[in-house]
N, C-alpha and C positions, 0 to 999 in steps of 0.2 A: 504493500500500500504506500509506505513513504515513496519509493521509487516512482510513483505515479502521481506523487501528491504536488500539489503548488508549490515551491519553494517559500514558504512560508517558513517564519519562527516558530525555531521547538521546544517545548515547557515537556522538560523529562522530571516527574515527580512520581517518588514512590515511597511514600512513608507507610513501613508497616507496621502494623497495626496488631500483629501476634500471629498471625497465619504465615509464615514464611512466605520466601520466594518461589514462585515454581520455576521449573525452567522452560516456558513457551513466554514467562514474563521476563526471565533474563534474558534470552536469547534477542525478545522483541528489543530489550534498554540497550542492549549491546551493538542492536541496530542502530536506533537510533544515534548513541554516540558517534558512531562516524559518519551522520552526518553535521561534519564538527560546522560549517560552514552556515549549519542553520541554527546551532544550540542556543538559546539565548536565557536559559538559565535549566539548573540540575540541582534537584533536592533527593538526596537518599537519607534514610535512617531505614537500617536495618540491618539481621544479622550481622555478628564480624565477616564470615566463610564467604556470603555472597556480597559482603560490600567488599573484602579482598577483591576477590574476582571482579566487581565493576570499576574499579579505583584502576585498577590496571588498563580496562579500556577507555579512562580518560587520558586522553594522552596524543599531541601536537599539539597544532595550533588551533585555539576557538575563539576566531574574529570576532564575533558578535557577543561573546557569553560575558553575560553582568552579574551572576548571581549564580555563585555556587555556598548550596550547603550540604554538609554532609556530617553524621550523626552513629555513632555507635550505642548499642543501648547499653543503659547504667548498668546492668548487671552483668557485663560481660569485664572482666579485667584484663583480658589478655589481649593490648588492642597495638601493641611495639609493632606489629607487623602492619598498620595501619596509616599509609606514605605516599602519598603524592609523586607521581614520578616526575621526574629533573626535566624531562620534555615536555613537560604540561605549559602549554603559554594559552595566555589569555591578559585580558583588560577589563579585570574586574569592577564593578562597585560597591556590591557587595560580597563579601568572602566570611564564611562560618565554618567554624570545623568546631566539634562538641567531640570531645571523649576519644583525640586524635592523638597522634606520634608526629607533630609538626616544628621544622624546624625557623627560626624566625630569621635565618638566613636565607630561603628558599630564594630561588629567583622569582617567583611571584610576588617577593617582596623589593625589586630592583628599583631604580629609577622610574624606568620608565612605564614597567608595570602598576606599580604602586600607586602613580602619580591620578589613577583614576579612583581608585579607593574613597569610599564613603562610609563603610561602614565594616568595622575587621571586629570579628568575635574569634576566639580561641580560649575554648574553654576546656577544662578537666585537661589539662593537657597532660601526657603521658611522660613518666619522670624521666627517659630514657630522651627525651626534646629537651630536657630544663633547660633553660637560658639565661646569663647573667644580665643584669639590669642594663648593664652598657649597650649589649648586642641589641635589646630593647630598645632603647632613647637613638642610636643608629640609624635604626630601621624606621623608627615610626618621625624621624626627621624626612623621611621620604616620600613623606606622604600629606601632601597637605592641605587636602579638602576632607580629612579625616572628620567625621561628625560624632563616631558612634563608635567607641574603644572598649571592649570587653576581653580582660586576662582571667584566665583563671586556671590554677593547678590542680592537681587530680590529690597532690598527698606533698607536705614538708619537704625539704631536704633531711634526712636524718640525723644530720650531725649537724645542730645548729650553731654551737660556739662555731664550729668553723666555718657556718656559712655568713656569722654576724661580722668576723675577720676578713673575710673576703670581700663584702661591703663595703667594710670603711676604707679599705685598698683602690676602691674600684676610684681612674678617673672617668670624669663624661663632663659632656659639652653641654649647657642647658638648650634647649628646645622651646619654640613656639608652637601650642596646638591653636589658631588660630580659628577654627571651624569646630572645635569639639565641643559637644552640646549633653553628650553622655557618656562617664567614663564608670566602668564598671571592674572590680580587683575581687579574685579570692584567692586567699595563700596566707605567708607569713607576715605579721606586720615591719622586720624587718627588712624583707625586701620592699614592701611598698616603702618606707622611709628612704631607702636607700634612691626610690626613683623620683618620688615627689618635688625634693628640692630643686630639681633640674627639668620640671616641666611648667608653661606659664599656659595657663587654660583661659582667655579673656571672656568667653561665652559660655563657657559652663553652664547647665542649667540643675544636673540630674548626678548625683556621685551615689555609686554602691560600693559597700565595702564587707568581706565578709570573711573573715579570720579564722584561722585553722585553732583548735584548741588551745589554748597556752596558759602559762603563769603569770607574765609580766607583760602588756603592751605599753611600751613605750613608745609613743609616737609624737613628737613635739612638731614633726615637720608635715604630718596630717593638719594640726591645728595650724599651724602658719596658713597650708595651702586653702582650708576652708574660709580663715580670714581674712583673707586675698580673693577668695570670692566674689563676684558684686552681688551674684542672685542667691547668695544664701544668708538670708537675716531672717531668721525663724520667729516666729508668733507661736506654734502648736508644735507637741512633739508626745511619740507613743510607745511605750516600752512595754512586747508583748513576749512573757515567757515563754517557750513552748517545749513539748516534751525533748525535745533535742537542742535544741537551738536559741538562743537571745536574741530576737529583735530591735531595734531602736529604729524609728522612723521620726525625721523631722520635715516641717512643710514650713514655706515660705508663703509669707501675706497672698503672694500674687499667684499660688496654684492653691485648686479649691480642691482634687480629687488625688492631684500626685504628687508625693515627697521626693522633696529635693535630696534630701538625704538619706540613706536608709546603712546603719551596721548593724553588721550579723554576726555573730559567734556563736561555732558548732559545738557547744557540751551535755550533758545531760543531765548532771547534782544540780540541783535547784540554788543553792548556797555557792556554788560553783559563779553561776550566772548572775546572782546580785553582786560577786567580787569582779566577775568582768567589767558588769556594766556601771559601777563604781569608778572603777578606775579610769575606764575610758572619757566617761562625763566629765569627771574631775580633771582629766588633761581636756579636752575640749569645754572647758568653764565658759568659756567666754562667747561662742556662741550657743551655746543653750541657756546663757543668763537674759537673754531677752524672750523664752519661752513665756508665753501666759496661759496656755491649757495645757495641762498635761495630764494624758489618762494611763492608767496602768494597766494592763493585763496578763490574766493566769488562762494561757490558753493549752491545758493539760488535764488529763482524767485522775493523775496519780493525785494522792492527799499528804496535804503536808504539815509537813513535823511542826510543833509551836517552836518559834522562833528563841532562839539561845541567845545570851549576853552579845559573842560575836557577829551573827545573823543582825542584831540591833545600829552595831557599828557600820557595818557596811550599810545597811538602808540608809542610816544617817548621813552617811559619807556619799551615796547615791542622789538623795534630794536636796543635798546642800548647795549645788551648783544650783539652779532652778529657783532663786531668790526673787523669782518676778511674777511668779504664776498667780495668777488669779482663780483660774478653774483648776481644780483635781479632782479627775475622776479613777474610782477605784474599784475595777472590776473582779466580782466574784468571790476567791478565796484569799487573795490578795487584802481585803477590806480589813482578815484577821492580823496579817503581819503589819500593818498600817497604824493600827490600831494600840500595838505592841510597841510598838514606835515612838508614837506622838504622845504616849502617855508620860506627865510631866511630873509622876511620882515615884519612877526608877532611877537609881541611882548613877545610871551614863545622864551626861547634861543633853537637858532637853533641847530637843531640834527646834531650833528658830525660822519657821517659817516665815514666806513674806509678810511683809504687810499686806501688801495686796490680794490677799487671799480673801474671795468674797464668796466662792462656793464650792462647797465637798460633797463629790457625787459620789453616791456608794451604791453601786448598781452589782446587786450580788446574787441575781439569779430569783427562786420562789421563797429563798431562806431568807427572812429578814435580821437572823442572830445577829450573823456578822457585820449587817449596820448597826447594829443597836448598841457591838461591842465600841464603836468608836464615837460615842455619846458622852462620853467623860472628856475627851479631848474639845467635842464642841462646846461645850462648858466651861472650859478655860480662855476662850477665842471666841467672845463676842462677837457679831456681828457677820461671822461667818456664817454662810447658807446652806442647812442641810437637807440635800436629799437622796431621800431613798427608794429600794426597790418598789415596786406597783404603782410609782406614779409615772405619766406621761413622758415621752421622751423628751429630756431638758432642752432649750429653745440655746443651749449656748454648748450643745453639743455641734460642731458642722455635718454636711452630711456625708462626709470623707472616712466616719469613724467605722472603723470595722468590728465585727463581732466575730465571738468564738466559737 
C-alpha cells in the first residue's frame, strides 16, 4: 500500500498498550521506516526485544523527521542494549528518549543538528550513558531555540564522595538558555548544583526538580538560581506526602492551575520526608517567605505514629520559613501532627506563627476529632478563622487545589 500511496507524511506511532508486537505489525513499521524521505515523526514504546529490532531500522538520513520519541517500559531494567545508531541523521524539534542508553555526545546533538531542537527530554537515562555536567553545558550551548529541557537518571552514581570530588574539579563555560521556558532534573542534588551556576534561564517559567533519596541537600546554588528568577514570586505553595514520595509544589500570582515550581523526593519513612522537606524550605527561605496559602497534605492509607519530641522539631523547623501565610490548610491526618505542634504548652519553644495568619483550615475527611484536636491552639491566636470538616468548600481555597 505505501508503495502506491501519495507521497504524503508518515506518522509511524505504536504505543503498546500490553499486547505485544506481532510480527505482520513489525514487518509493516519496518516498512514504513524506509521510507525515510517521508517520516515526519516516530513514536515507539514498547517491548525492549522488539524496540531493539526497530531502533536498528532507524537509520540514514530522515529529511523531514521532527519528532522522534521512543520509550522502554519501567519494568524492564535491562535496557544498555538500547542505542541509536551513529548513522541516524535527522533535524529534529522535538527528541524524547525515556528509559534509554543515550549518549549526550551523539551526533544528533552537533551543531548543526541540534541547532533545530525545541524541545530534548532524556529521561531514566541508563547509568552505563552517565554524563558529566561539563559534557552537559557543551552540548546544550548548541542549541539555542531550546524551550523545553528535561534530564533525568535512572539510579545515583554509587560512590558519591567521589562523584561530589569530581564536581568541584569540573571547569565549564556559563551558558545562555535564552528560549527555555521549562526545565525539568531528576538525580542527585549534587550534580544539579554543580550545573546551575553556569546556566542563565531569562524566560523561565516552569522548574521541576526531583531528588534521588539522601541525607543532606545542600543546594545554595538552587536558591541563587530560583532568585534570579523573574517569574517565580510565589503567593501559594503545597506540601503533599505520599506513600513514596515528598511533594512540594509552589505557584506564582500569574498561573491559576500550574506551579511554577514543583520538588520531589523519592523516600518512604514519613519522619524521613518532614527532614527532607525541612531542610530544603529552610535553604530556599526566601522565596517561600512571600507564600500566603499554604495547605498540607497526607496523601497515604498507612497510619501514623503520634509525633515524638524530634518529629516536633522538624515541623517547627519546616513552617518557620513561611512567616507570611495567611491561609493554612491542613488536610486529613496531618490536622493530628499540627496540632502536636502548635500546642504552646510543651516544652520545645513554641512556633511563632505569622501575624498574618487569619484562617486554619482543617479539612480532615468524615472524622471531625482531629479538628477539634487543634482547638487549644485557636484559643491562644485570636482572631484566627477556624474551619472545619462538613462545611462548604472555603471561598479562599483556588480552584488549582488538589485532592487525595
Amino acid at each position: 500500500m505505501l508503495a502506491h500511496s501519495p507521497p504524503l507524511p508518515l506518522i509511524i506511532d505504536y504505543l503498546d498498550q500490553g499486547h505485544g508486537v506481532t510480527a505482520d505489525e513489525e514487518a509493516g513499521i519496518i516498512l514504513a521506516l524506509q521510507r525515510r524521505d517521508r517520516v515526519r515523526r516516530i513514536r515507539f514504546m514498547m517491548p525492549v526485544p522488539e524496540l531493539q529490532r526497530l531502533i536498528m531500522a532507524i537509520d540514514g538520513e530522515f529529511p523531514i523527521l521532527e519528532h522522534l520519541y521512543i520509550e522502554a517500559p519501567t519494568k524492564h531494567r535491562d535496557t544498555a542494549g538500547l542505542v541509536l545508531r551513529e548513522t541516524f541523521q535527522a533535524h529534529l524539534r522535538h527528541f524524547i528518549l525515556i528509559k534509554f542508553a543515550f549518549s549526550v555526545g551523539s551526533p544528533l546533538l552537533t551543531n548543526t543538528a541540534a541547532a533545530t531542537l525545541v524541545s530534548l527530554v532524556l529521561q531514566r537515562i541508563h547509568p552505563s550513558t552517565y554524563f558529566r555536567p561539563n559534557n552537559l553545558l557543551q552540548q546544550l550551548s548548541l542549541i539555542p531555540h531550546l524551550e523545553t529541557f528535561i534530564l533525568g537518571f535512572d539510579s545515583p552514581v554509587h560512590n558519591r564522595n567521589a562523584e561530589r570530588r569530581l564536581l568541584r574539579e569540573l571547569e565549564m563555560t556559563p551558558i545562555t538558555l535564552p528560549n527555555l521556558r521549562w526545565l525539568e532534573f531528576r538525580g542527585a542534588s549534587a550534580y544539579l548544583e554543580a550545573v546551575l551556576p553556569h546556566i542563565t534561564t531569562p524566560l523561565l517559567e516552569r522548574l521541576e526538580i526531583v531528588f534521588f533519596n539522601q541525607l543532606i541537600f545542600s543546594i545554595p546554588h538552587l536558591l541563587q538560581f530560583i532568585d534570579e528568577a523573574e517569574n517565580f514570586k510565589f503567593d501559594s505553595a503545597v506540601l503533599a506526602f505520599h506513600e513514596g514520595s515528598l511533594c512540594m509544589n509552589a505557584y506564582s500570582p500569574e498561573w491559576d492551575t500550574m506551579y511554577s515550581l514543583h520538588l520531589e523526593v523519592g523516600c518512604r519513612q514519613f519522619d524521613w520526608q518532614v527532614a527532607s522537606a525541612a531542610q530544603i524550605i529552610n535553604t530556599l527561605r526566601t522565596p517561600f517567605s512571600t507564600v500566603e496559602l499554604l495547605l498540607l497534605y497526607w496523601c497515604d492509607l498507612r497510619s501514623l505514629e503520634p509525633p515524638n519530641e524530634d518529629d516536633l522539631v522538624q515541623w517547627r523547623e519546616l513552617l518557620g520559613p513561611f512567616d507570611n501565610v495567611r491561609v493554612l490548610g491542613v488536610f486529613s491526618f496531618l490536622v493530628r501532627e499540627l496540632s502536636f505542634t502548635l500546642r504552646s504548652d510543651r516544652a520545645l519553644i513554641p512556633l511563632e506563627l505569622s501575624p498574618e495568619l487569619k484562617e486554619l483550615l482543617c479539612l480532615a475527611g468524615r472524622d471531625s476529632s482531629h479538628g477539634r484536636a487543634i482547638a487549644s491552639f485557636i484559643d491562644t491566636h485570636q482572631g484566627v478563622k477556624m474551619q472545619n470538616v462538613g462545611q462548604p468548600r472555603p471561598q479562599t481555597l483556588p480552584s488549582w487545589v488538589p485532592s487525595c
